[in-house]
PDB file with SEQRES, HELIX, SHEET and CRYST1 records, atoms N, CA, C and O in Angstrom:
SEQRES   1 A   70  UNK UNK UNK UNK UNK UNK UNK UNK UNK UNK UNK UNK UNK          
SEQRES   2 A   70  UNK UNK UNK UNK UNK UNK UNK UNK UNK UNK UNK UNK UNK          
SEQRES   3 A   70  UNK UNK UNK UNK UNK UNK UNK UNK UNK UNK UNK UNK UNK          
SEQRES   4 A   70  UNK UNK UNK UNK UNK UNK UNK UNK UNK UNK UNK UNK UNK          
SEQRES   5 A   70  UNK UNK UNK UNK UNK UNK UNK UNK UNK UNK UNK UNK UNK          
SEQRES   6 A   70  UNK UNK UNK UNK UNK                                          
SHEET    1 AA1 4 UNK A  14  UNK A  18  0                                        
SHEET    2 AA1 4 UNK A  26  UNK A  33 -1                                        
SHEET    3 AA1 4 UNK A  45  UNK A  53 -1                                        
SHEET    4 AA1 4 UNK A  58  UNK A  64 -1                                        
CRYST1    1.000    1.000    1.000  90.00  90.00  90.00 P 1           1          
ATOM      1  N   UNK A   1     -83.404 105.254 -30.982  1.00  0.00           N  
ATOM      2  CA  UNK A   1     -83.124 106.668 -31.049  1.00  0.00           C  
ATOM      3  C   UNK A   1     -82.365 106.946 -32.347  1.00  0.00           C  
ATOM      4  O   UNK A   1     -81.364 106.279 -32.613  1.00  0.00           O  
ATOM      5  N   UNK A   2     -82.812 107.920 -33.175  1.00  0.00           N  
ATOM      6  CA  UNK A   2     -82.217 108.173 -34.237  1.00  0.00           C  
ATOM      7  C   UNK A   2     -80.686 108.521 -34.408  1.00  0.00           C  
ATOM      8  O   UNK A   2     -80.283 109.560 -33.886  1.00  0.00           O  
ATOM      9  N   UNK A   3     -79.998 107.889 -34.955  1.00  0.00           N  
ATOM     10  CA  UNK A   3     -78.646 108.502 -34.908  1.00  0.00           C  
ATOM     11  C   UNK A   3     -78.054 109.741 -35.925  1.00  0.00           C  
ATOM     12  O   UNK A   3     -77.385 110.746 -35.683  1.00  0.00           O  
ATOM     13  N   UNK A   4     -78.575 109.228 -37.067  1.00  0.00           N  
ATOM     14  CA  UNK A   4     -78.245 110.144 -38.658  1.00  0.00           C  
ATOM     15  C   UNK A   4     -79.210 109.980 -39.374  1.00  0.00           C  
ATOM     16  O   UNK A   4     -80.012 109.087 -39.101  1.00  0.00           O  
ATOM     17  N   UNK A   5     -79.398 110.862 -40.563  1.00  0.00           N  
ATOM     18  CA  UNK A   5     -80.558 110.874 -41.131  1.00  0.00           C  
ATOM     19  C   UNK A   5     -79.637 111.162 -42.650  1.00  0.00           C  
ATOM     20  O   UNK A   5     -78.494 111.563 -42.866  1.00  0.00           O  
ATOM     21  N   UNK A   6     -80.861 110.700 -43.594  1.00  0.00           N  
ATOM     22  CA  UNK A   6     -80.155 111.092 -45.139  1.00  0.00           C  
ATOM     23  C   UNK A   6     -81.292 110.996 -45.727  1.00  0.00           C  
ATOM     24  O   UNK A   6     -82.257 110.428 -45.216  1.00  0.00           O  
ATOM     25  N   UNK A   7     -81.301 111.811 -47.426  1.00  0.00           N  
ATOM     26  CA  UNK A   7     -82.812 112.041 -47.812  1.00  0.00           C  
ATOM     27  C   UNK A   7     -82.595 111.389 -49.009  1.00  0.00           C  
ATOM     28  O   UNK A   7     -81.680 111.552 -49.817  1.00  0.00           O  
ATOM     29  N   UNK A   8     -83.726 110.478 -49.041  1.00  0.00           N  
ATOM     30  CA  UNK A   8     -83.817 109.482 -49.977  1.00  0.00           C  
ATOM     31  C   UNK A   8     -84.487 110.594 -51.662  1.00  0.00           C  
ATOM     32  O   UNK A   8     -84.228 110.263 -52.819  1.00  0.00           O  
ATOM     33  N   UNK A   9     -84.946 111.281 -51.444  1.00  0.00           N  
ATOM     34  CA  UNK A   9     -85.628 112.305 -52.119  1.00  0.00           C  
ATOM     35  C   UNK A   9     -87.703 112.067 -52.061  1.00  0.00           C  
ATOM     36  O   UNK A   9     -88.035 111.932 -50.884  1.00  0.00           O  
ATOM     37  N   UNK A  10     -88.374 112.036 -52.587  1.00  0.00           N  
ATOM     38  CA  UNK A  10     -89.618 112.466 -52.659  1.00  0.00           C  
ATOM     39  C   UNK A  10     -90.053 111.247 -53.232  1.00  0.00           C  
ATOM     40  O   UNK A  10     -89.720 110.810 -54.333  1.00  0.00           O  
ATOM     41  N   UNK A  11     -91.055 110.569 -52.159  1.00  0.00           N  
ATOM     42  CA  UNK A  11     -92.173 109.244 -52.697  1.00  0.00           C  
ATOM     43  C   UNK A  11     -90.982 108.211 -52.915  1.00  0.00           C  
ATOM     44  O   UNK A  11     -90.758 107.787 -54.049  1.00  0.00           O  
ATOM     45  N   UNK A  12     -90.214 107.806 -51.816  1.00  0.00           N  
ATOM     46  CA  UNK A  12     -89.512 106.590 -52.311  1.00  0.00           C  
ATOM     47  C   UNK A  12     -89.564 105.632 -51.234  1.00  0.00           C  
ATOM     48  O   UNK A  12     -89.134 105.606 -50.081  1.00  0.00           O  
ATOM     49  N   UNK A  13     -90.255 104.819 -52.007  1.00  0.00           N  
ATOM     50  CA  UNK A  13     -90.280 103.708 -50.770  1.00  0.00           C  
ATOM     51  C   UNK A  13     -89.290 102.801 -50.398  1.00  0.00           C  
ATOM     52  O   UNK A  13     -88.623 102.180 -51.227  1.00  0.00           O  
ATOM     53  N   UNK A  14     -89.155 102.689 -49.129  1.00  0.00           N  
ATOM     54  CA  UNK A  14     -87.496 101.774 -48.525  1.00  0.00           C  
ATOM     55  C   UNK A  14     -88.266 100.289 -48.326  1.00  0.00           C  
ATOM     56  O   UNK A  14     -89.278 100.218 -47.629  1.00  0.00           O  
ATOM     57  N   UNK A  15     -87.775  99.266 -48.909  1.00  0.00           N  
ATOM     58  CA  UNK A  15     -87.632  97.471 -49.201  1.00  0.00           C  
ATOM     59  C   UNK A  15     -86.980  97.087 -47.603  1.00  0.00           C  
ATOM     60  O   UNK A  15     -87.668  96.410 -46.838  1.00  0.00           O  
ATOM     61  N   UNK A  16     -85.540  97.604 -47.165  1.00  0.00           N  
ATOM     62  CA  UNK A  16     -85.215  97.131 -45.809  1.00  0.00           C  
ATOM     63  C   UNK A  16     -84.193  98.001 -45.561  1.00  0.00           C  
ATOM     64  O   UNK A  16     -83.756  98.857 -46.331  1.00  0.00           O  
ATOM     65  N   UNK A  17     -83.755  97.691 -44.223  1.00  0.00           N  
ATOM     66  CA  UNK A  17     -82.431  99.042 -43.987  1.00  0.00           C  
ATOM     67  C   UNK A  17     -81.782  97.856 -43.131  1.00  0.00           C  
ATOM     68  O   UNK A  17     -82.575  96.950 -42.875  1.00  0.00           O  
ATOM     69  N   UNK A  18     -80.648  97.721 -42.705  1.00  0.00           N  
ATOM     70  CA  UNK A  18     -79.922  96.465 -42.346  1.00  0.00           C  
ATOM     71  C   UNK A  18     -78.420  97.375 -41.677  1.00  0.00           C  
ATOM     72  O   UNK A  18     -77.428  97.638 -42.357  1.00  0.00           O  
ATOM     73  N   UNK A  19     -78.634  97.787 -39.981  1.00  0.00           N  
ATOM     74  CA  UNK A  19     -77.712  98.507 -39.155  1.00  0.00           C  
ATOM     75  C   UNK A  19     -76.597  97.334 -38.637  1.00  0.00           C  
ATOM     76  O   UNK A  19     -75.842  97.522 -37.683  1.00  0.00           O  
ATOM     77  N   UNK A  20     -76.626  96.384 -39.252  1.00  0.00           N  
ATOM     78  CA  UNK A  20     -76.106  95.398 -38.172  1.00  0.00           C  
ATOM     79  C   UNK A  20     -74.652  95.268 -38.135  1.00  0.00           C  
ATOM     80  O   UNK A  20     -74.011  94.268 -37.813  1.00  0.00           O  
ATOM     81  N   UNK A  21     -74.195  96.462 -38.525  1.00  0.00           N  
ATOM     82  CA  UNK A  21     -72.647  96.569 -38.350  1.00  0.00           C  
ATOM     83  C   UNK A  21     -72.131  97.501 -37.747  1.00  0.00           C  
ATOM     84  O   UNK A  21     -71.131  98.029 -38.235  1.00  0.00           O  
ATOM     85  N   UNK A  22     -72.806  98.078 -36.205  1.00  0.00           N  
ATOM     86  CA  UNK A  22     -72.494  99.293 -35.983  1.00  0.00           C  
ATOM     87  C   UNK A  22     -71.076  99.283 -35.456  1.00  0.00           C  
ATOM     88  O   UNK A  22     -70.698 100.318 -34.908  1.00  0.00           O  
ATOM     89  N   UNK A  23     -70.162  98.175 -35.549  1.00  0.00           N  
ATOM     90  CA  UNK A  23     -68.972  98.849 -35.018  1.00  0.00           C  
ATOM     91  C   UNK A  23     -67.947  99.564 -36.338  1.00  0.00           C  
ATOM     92  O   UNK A  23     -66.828 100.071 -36.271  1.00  0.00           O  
ATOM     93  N   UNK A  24     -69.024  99.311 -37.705  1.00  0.00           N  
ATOM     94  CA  UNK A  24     -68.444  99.500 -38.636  1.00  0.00           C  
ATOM     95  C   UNK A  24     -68.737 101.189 -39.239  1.00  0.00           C  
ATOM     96  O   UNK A  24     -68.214 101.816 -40.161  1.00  0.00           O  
ATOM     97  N   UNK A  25     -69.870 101.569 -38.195  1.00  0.00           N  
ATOM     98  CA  UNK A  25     -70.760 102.273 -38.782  1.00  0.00           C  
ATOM     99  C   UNK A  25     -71.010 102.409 -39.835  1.00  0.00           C  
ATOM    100  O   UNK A  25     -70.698 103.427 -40.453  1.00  0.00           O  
ATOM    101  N   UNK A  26     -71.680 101.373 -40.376  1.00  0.00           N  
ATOM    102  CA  UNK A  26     -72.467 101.586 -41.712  1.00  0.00           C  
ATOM    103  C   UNK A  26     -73.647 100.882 -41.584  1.00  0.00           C  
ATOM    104  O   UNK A  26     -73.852  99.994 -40.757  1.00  0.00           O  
ATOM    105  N   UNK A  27     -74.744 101.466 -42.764  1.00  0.00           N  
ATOM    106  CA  UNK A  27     -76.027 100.923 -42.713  1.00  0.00           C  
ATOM    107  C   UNK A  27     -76.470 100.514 -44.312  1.00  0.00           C  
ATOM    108  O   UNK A  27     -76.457 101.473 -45.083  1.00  0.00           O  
ATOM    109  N   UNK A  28     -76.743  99.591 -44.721  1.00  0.00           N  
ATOM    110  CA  UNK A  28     -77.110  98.991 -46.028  1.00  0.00           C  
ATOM    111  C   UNK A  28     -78.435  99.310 -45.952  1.00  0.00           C  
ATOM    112  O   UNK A  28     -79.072  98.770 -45.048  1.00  0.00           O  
ATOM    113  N   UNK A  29     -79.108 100.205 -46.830  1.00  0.00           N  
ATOM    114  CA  UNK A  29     -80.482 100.628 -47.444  1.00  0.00           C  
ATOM    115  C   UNK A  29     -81.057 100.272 -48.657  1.00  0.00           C  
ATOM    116  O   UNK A  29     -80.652 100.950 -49.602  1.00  0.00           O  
ATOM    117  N   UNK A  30     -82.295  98.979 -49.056  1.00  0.00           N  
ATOM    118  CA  UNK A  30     -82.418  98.764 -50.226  1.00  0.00           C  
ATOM    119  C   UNK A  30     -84.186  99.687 -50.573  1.00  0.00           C  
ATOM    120  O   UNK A  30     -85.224  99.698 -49.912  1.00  0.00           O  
ATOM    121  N   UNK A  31     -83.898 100.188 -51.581  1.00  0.00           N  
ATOM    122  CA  UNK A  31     -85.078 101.357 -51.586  1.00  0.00           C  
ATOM    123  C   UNK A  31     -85.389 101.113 -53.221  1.00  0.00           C  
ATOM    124  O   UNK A  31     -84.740 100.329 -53.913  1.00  0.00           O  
ATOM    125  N   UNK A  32     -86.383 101.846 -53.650  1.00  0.00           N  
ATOM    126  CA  UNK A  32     -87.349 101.730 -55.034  1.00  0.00           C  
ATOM    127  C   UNK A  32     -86.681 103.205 -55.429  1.00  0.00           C  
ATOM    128  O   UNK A  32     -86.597 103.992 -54.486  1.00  0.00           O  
ATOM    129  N   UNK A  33     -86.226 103.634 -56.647  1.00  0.00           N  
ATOM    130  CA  UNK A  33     -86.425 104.936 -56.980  1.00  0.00           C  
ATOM    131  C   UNK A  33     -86.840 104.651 -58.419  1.00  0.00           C  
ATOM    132  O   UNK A  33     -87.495 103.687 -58.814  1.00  0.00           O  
ATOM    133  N   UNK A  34     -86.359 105.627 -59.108  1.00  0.00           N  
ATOM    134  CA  UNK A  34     -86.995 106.524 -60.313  1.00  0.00           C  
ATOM    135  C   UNK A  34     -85.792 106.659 -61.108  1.00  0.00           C  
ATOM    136  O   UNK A  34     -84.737 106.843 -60.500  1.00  0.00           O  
ATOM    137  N   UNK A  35     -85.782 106.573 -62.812  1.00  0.00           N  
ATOM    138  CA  UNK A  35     -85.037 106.902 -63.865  1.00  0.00           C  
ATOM    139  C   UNK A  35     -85.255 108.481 -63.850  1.00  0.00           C  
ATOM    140  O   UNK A  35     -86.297 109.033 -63.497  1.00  0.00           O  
ATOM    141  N   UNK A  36     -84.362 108.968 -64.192  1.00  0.00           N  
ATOM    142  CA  UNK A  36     -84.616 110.587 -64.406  1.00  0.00           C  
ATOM    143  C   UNK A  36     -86.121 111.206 -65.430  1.00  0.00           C  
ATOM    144  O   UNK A  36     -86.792 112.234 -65.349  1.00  0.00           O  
ATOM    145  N   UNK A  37     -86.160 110.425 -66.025  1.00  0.00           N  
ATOM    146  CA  UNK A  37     -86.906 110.567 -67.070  1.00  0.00           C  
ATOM    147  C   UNK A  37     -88.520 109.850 -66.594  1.00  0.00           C  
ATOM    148  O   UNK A  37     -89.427 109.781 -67.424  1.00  0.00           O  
ATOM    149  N   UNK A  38     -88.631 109.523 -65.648  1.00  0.00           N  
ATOM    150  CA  UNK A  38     -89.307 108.729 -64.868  1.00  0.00           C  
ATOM    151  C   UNK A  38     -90.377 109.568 -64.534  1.00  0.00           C  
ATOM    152  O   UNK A  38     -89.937 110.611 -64.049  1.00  0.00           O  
ATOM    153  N   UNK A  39     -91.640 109.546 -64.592  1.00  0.00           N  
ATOM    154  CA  UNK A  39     -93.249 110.268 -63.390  1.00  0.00           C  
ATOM    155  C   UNK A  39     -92.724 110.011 -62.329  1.00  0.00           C  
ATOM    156  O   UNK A  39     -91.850 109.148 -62.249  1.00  0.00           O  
ATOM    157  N   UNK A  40     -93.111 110.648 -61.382  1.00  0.00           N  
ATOM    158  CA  UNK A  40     -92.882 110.533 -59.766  1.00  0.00           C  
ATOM    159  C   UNK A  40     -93.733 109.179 -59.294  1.00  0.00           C  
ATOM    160  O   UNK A  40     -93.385 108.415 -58.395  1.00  0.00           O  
ATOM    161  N   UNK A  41     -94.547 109.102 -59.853  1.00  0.00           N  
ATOM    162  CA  UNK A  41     -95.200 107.480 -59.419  1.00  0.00           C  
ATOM    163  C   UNK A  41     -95.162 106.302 -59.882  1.00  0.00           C  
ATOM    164  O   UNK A  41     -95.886 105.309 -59.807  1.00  0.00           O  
ATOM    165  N   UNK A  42     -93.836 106.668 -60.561  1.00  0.00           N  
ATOM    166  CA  UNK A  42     -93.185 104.995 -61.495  1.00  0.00           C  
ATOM    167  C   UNK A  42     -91.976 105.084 -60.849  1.00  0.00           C  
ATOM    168  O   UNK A  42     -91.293 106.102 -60.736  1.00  0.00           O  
ATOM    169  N   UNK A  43     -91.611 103.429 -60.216  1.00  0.00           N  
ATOM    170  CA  UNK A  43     -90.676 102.982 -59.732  1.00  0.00           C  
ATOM    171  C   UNK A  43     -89.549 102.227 -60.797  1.00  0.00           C  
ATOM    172  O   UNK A  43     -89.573 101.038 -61.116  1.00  0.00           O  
ATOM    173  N   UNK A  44     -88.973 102.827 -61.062  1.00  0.00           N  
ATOM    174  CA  UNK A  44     -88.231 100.863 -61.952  1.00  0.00           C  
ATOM    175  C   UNK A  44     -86.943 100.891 -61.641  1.00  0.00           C  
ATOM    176  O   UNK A  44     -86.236 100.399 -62.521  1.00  0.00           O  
ATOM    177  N   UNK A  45     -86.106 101.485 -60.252  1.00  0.00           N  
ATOM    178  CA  UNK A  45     -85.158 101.070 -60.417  1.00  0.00           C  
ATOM    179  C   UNK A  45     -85.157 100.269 -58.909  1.00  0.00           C  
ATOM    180  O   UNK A  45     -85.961 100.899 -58.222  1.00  0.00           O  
ATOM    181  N   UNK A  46     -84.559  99.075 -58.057  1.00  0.00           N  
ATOM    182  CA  UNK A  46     -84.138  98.347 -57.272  1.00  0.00           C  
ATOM    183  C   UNK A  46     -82.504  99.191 -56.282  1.00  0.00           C  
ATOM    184  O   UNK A  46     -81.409  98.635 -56.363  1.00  0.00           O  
ATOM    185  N   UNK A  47     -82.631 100.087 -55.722  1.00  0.00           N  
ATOM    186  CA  UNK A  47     -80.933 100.218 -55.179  1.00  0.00           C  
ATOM    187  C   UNK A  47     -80.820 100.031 -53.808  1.00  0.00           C  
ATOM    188  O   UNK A  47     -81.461 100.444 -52.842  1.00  0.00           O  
ATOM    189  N   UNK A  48     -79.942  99.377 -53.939  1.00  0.00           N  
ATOM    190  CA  UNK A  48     -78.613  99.040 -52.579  1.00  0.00           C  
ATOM    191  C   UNK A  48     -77.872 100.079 -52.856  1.00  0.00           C  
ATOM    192  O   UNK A  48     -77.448 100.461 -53.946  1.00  0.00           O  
ATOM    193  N   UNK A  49     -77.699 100.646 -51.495  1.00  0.00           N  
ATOM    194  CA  UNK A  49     -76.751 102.106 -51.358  1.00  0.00           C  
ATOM    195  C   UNK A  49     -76.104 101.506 -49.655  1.00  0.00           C  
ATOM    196  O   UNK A  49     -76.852 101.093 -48.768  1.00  0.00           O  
ATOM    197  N   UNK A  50     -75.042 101.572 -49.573  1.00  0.00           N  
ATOM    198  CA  UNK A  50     -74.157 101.812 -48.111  1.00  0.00           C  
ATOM    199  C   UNK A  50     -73.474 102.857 -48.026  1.00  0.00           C  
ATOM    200  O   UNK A  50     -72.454 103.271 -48.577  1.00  0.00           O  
ATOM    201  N   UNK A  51     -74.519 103.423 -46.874  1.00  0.00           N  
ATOM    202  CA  UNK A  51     -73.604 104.466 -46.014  1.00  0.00           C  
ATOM    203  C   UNK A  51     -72.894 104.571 -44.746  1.00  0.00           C  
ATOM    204  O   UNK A  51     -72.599 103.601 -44.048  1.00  0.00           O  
ATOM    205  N   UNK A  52     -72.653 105.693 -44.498  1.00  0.00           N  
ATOM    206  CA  UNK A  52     -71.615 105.587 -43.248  1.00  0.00           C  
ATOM    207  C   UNK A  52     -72.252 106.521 -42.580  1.00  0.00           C  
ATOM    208  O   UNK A  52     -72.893 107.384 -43.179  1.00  0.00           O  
ATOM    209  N   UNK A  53     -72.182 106.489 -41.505  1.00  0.00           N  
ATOM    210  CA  UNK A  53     -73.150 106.828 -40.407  1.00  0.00           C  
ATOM    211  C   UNK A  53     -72.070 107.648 -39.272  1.00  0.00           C  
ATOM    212  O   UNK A  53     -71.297 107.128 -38.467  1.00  0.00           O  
ATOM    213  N   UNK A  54     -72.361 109.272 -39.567  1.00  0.00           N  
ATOM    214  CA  UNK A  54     -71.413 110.176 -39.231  1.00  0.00           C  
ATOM    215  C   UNK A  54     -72.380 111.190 -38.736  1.00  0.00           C  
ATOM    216  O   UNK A  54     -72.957 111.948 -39.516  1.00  0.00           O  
ATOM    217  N   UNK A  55     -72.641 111.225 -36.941  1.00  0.00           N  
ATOM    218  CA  UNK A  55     -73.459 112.157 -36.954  1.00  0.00           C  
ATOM    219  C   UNK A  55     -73.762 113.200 -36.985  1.00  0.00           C  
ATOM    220  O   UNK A  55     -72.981 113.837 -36.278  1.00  0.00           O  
ATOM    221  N   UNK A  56     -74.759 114.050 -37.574  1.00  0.00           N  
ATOM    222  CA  UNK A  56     -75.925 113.864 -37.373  1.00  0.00           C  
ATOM    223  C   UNK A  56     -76.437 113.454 -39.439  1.00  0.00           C  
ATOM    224  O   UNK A  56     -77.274 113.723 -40.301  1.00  0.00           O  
ATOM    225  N   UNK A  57     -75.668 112.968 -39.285  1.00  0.00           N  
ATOM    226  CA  UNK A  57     -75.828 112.606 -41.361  1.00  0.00           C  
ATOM    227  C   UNK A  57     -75.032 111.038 -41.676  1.00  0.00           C  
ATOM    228  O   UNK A  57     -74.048 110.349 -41.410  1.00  0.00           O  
ATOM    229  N   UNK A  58     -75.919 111.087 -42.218  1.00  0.00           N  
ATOM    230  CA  UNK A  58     -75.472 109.548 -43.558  1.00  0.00           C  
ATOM    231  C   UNK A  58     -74.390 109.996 -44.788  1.00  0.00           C  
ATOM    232  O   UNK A  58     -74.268 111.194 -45.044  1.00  0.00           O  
ATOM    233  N   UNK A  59     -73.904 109.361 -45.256  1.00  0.00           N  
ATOM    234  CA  UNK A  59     -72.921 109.895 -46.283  1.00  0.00           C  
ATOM    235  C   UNK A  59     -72.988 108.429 -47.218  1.00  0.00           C  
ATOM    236  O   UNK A  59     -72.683 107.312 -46.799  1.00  0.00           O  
ATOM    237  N   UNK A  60     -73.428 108.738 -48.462  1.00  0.00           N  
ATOM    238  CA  UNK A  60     -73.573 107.466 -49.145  1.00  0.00           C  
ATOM    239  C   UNK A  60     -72.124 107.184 -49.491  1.00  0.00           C  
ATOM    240  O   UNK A  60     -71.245 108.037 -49.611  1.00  0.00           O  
ATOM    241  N   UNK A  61     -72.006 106.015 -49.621  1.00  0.00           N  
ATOM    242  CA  UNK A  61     -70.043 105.210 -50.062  1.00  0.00           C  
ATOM    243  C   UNK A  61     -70.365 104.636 -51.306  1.00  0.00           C  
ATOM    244  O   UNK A  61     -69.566 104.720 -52.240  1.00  0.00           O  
ATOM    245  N   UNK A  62     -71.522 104.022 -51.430  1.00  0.00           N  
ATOM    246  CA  UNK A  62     -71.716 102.918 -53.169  1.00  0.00           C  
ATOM    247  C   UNK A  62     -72.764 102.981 -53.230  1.00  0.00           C  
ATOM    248  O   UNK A  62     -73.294 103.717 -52.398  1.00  0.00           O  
ATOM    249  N   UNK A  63     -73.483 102.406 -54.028  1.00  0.00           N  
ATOM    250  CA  UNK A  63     -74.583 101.979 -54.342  1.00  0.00           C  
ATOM    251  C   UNK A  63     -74.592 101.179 -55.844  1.00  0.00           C  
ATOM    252  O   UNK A  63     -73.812 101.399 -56.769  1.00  0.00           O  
ATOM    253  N   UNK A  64     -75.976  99.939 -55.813  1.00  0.00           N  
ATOM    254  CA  UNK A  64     -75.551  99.435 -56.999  1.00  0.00           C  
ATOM    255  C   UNK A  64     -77.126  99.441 -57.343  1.00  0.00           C  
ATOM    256  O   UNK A  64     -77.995  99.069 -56.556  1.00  0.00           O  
ATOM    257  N   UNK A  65     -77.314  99.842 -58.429  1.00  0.00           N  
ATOM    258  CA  UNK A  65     -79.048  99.523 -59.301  1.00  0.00           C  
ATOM    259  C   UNK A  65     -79.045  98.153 -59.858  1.00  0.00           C  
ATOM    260  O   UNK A  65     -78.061  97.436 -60.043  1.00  0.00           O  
ATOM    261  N   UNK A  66     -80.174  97.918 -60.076  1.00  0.00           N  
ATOM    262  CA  UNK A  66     -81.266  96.369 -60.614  1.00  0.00           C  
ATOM    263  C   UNK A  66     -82.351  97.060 -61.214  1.00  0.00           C  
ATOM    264  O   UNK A  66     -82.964  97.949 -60.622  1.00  0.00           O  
ATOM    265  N   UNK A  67     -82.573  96.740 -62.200  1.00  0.00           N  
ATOM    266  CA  UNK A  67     -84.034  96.665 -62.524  1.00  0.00           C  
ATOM    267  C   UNK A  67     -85.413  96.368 -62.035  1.00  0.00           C  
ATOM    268  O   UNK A  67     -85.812  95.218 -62.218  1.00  0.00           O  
ATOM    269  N   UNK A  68     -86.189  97.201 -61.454  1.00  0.00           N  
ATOM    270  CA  UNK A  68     -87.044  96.780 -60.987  1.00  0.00           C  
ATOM    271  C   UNK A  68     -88.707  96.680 -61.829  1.00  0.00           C  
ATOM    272  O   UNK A  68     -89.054  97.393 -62.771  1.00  0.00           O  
ATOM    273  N   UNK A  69     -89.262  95.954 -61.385  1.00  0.00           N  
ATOM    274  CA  UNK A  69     -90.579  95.960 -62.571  1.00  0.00           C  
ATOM    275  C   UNK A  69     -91.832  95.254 -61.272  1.00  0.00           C  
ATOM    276  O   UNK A  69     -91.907  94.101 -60.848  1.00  0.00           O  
ATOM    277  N   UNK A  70     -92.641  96.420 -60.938  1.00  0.00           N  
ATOM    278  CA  UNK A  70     -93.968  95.983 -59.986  1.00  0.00           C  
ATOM    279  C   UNK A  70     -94.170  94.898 -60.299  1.00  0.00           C  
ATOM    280  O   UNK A  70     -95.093  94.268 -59.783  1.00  0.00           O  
TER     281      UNK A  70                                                      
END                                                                             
């Protein structure tokens, strides 16, 4: 059952989502996005983002980028 929701923005595909700390409430999300300067159908960045899980919303705390290359 869904608890919180948060918007990754448009065409981004999620790698894994990892809840396994709910007494901490937080959820580690590793997802594909986009450089600003980026087409909507080029990926190149790698991010890990942790949020906190406040319902009915996610609230991002960090996140760290990697380079990503298909």
């Amino acid at each position: 059952m869904p608890a919180a929701a948060a918007s990754l923005g448009d065409r981004t595909p999620v790698v894994s989502i990892d809840a396994s700390s709910p007494a901490a409430r937080q959820v580690t999300v590793v997802y594909l996005a986009r450089g600003d300067a980026e087409p909507t159908a080029v990926v190149t960045i790698r991010r890990t983002a942790v949020y906190r899980v406040m319902e009915p919303a996610m609230t991002e705390l960090r996140h760290t980028d990697a380079p990503y290359t298909p």
